[in-house]
C-alpha positions as CSV (number, residue, x, y, z in Angstrom):
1,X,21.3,-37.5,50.8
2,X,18.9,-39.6,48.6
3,X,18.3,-42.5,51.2
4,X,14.9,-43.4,50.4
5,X,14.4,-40.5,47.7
6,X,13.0,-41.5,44.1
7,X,15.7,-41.1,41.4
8,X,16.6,-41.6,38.0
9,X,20.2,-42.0,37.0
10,X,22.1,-43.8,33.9
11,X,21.8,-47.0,33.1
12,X,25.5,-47.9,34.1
13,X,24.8,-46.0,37.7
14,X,21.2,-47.8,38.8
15,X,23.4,-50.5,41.1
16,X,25.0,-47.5,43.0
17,X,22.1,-45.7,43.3
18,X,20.3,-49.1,45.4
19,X,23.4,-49.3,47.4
20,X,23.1,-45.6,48.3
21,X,19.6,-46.9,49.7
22,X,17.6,-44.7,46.7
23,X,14.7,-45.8,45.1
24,X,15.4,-46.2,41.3
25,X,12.5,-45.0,39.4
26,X,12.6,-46.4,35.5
27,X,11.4,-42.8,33.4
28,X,13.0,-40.1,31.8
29,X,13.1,-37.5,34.5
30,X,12.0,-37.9,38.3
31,X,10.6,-35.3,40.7
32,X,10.9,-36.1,44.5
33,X,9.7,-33.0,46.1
34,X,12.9,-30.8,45.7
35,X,15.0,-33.6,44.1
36,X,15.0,-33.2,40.4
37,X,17.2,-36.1,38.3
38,X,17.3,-37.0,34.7
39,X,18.1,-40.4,32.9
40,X,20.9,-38.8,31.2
41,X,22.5,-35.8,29.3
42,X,20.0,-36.6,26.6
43,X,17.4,-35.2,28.5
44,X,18.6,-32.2,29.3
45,X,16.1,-30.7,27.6
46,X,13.3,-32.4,29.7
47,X,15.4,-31.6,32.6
48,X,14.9,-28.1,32.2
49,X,11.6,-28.3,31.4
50,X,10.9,-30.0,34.8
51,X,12.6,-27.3,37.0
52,X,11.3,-24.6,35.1
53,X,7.7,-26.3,35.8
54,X,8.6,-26.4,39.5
55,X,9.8,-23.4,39.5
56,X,6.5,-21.9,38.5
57,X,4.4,-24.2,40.9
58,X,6.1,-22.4,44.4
């Protein structure tokens, strides 16, 4: 499912996500067309944010 998708994840998760064949992308939040992901919980704010943005954009 993100073979080849930018991503974001925790710092303790960015060796599984290049095994899964993602691209790791080092910023707070990351938008790959419909895939939304956040750094961490922390965020959650700017999470929100980001699919509220997208959201209005369609």
């Amino acid at each position: 499912m993100i073979k080849d998708r930018k991503i974001v994840a925790h710092n303790n998760l960015i060796g599984d996500v290049k095994n899964y064949g993602a691209i790791y992308v080092d910023d707070d939040i990351v938008v790959d067309d419909d895939l939304i992901t956040a750094r961490t919980g922390g965020h959650c704010s700017l999470f929100a944010k980001e699919i509220i943005n997208q959201i209005n954009k369609n």
